[in-house]
Steps between C-alpha positions, in 0.01 A plus 500: 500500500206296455313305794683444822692185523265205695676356806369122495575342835431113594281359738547125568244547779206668630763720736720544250221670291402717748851623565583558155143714445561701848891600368353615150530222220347620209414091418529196690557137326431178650437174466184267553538117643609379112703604235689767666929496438504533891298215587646467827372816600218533755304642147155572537176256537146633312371659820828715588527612086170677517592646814865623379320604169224701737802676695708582175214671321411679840851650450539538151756201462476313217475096524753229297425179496839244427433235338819461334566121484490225257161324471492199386203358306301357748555823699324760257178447603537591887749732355224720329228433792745660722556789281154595446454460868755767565333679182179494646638655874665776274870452417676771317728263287627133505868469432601158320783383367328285214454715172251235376272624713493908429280515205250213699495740812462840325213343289283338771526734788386890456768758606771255699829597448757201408845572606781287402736354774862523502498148491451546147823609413453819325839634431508702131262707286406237308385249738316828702313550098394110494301582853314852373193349561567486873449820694806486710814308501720475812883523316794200618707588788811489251486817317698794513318842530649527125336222383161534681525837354495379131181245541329863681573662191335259281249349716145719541351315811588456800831390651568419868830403633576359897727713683505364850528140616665162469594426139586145343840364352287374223308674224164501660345180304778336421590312760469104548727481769267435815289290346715288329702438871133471718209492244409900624470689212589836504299616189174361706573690805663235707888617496726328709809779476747308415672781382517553893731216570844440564750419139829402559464650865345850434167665355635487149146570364335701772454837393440811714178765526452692268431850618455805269384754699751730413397474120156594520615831320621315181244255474202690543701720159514220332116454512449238663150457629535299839775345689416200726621378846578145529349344843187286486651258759666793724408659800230811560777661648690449142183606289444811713881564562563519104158624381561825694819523451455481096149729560732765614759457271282533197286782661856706544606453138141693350550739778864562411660425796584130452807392749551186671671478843732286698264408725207393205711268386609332835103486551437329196823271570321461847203365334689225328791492329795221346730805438336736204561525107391781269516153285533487125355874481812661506655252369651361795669173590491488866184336483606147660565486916697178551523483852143547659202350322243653771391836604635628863264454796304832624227467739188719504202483678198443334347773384139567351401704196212720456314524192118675468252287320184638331191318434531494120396284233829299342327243296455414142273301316634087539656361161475187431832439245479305165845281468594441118406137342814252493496313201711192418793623314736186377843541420829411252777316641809739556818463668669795572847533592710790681864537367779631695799456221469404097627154598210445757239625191669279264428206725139620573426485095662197456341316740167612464372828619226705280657871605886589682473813732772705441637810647405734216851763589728182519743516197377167379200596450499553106697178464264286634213631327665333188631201609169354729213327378239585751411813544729773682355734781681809592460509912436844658634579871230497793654864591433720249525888564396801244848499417488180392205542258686635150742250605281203498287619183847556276636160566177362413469677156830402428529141609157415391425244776178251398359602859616596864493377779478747772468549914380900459171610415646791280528245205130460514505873421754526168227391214759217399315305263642194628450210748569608829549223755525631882681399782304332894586839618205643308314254790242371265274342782156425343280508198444850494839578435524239233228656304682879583817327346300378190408824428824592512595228250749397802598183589540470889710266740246398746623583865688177636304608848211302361508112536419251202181426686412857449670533132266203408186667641535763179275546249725697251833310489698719287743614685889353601617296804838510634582133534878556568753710566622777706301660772549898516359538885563905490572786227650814648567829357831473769823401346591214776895372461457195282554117673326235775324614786425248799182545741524335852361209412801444252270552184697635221384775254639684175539866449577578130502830323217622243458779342396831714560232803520171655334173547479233747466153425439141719804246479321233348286506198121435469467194277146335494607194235262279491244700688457726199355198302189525692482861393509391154219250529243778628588711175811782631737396287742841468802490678759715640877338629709798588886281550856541434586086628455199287271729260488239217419232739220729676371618176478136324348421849174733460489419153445144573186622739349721295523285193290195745846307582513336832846603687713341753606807751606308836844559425445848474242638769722478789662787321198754447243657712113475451465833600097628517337204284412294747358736786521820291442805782230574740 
């Protein structure tokens, strides 16, 4: 059956690590004091690394370093000093979530593993294929053993799925929705949980644990090559309470007497627990709990963790990383416009957009095609599943679309020959990723977490803003009933229907008006409005700005939101 299946474990603290090494984890992960995805974790400080890197390699427990959020420009440089740090001390791997960064890792530091977080999104072969220069890639929490089966089947390296722990409503990455409300971005480790508040009275969006130890049978036949316990800003008692329990587990299975008892599972539920889910796995849908958004209370007594340390040497030779050049990079003028009906894309070419979005499956498509002037792109869903792949590539060859515009990474991965324009969920965040993108011949949507200040500060300014339009806070794999949602302090949200899911948008639009005409003057001049109100007034609007017009907009901002521009996230 190949190797044995790694148990990874978290530590979000020195105790944590040494309860998760004394109950058998195979690999720990944690954080350091930046750039970590749980950065309100205790995490670990450059004196307490080497000394959980010392105890791990006395024990034969490998070492993952998280450092799985955006970085923004002015961030890579401490982000790469802390890296070879934790190179230097002897980390096993460093799991990101930016794909920029992969080939810049594997070239400048000897023998470190890069693992891909699930905050990347990986959900279908062809996205897994785009990443086979990484060495591992931890899968989204929204796939069915079916469907995690078909990217093992095609995908040589290493695949690692989570199978114990608290799980978002959102796709991991795409999700705006706490810092948009408090300026705490989730995607740089600061998560506020809004999906644990009250809607309309109950948890709508609070999901329950996911728990699989009963399934360690299938998934270790499927091939997967670790599964990973969600914790970092748990207890000891939780580290060592589900490390053992999943140690034994596993253990059971390759000596072929794998059960799980009664009382296993009312330890584990003692540990922590919001009620459990097997989750999208087996396809289930009781995922959500509605009426308890926190775990019960179980008091333990502190207890202490043994682990042997030898006096062995960790450390590798310091590297001192090379970042790429940033050249100026100027760019054309472009409005871009998303479509919801033909009558919306009429108005967008009439009034002055360059290219309509368009849903590529919608009937109209082929119509419009032949009746615009500006170009026509066919848009792609953010959810795309292998099933969806032959789908995707037939209406393209038969519509003939003069680009896409897409939120999945599998597009990346079709050889199109075409423009491809991608969505803010791709969370281009810095200059790195523009130059990935260019490679790519791919046209990015900047994140909206980053303020004009910042947008100005770029070098290469090809790339598209979205000035106005609707804000999609969440995308989730869940099929939520369609309609308003209110939060308790009355704010009013959207929850609309996509394809393979749902979406979640704010009440009011983000509309910067006459802020974008300061954009324009320091050279970003590619726009993005994604609307279905007033669209020929919105579009003529923009067109005004980016063709050097002053505008009058005090009329109008009373009716938008500014969204990140003017503070962007910390």
């Amino acid at each position: 059956m190949g190797n044995k299946i790694e148990l990874l474990a978290p530590a979000g603290s020195m105790a944590n690590l040494k309860a998760a090494v004394s109950k058998g984890a195979d690999a720990i992960y944690l954080g350091m004091q930046r750039f970590s995805a749980r950065d309100f974790a205790t995490n670990f400080n450059e004196k307490f690394l080497k000394e959980g890197i010392k105890i791990c390699k006395s024990n034969n427990v490998k070492t993952y370093l998280t450092m799985n959020t955006l970085v923004k420009n002015n961030e890579l440089t401490d982000f790469f000093k802390q890296l070879s740090f934790a190179y230097e001390k002897g980390i096993d791997s460093v799991i990101i979530q930016e794909i920029s960064l992969i080939n810049l890792i594997k070239e400048q530091y000897p023998d470190l593993k890069v693992h891909i977080s699930t905050q990347a999104g990986v959900m279908n072969t062809n996205h897994a294929l785009l990443l086979n220069n990484a060495d591992r890639i931890t899968l989204a929490r929204e796939l069915t053993k079916t469907e995690i089966s078909n990217i093992r089947n095609k995908f040589q390296k290493e695949l690692e799925i989570f199978c114990h722990g608290a799980l978002c409503s959102s796709l991991s990455g795409q999700c705006l929705f706490s810092s948009l409300l408090g300026g705490r971005s989730g995607n740089r480790g600061k998560c506020a949980q809004p999906c644990r508040k009250k809607y309309d009275n109950n948890y709508l969006l609070s999901t329950k644990e996911l728990c699989l130890i009963k399934e360690i049978p299938k998934i270790i036949q499927l091939g997967i090559n670790a599964i990973k316990i969600e914790g970092r800003m748990r207890t000891p008692y939780y580290v060592a309470t589900t490390t053992e329990i999943y140690r034994k587990a596993i253990d059971s299975f390759y000596n072929g007497n794998f059960q799980i008892e009664k009382k296993t599972l009312s330890k584990l539920q003692d540990a922590f627990s919001r009620e459990f889910t097997e989750g999208w796995f087996n396809n289930s849908k009781d995922i959500f709990n509605i009426k308890n958004a926190s775990a019960k209370k179980t008091m333990h007594f502190k207890e202490f963790y043994e682990v042997k340390t030898k006096d062995i040497k960790t450390e590798r030779k310091l590297i001192k990383a090379k970042l790429p050049k940033i050249r100026y990079n100027p760019s054309k003028s472009m409005l871009a416009v998303r479509a919801y009906n033909k009558e919306s894309a009429l108005l967008a070419d009439e009034n002055g957009a360059d290219i309509v979005y368009f849903d590529l499956f919608d009937n109209n498509f082929t119509e419009l095609k032949n009746r615009l002037k500006c170009k026509l792109y066919g848009i792609i869903p953010r959810i795309v599943l292998d099933s969806n792949i032959n789908n995707i590539i037939e209406n393209i060859k038969n519509k003939k679309p003069e680009g896409i515009f897409t939120g999945n990474y599998s597009v990346l991965n079709l050889n199109l020959n075409i423009p491809i324009h991608v969505d803010y969920n791709f969370n281009c965040f810095n200059e790195i990723s523009l130059d990935y993108f260019k490679e790519k011949n791919t046209l990015p949507i900047v994140s909206p977490e980053l303020s004009i200040r910042e947008l100005k500060q770029f070098q290469n300014k090809n790339f598209m803003v979205l000035v106005h339009g609707k804000i999609k806070l969440m995308t989730l794999r869940h099929n939520l009933p369609e309609g308003w949602i209110k939060d308790e302090r009355e704010g009013l949200f959207k929850i609309r229907h996509i394809k393979n899911g749902s979406e979640i948008l704010n009440r009011k639009e983000i509309g910067l008006l006459s802020k974008s005409e300061s954009l324009v003057n320091s050279g970003i001049n590619k726009f993005f409005i994604d609307t279905d109100k007033s669209i020929a007034k919105i579009v003529r609007l923009y067109r005004k700005i980016l063709d050097g017009e002053k505008i009058t907009d005090s009329r109008l901002k009373k009716k938008y939101v500014l969204g990140w521009s003017q503070k962007g996230v910390i």
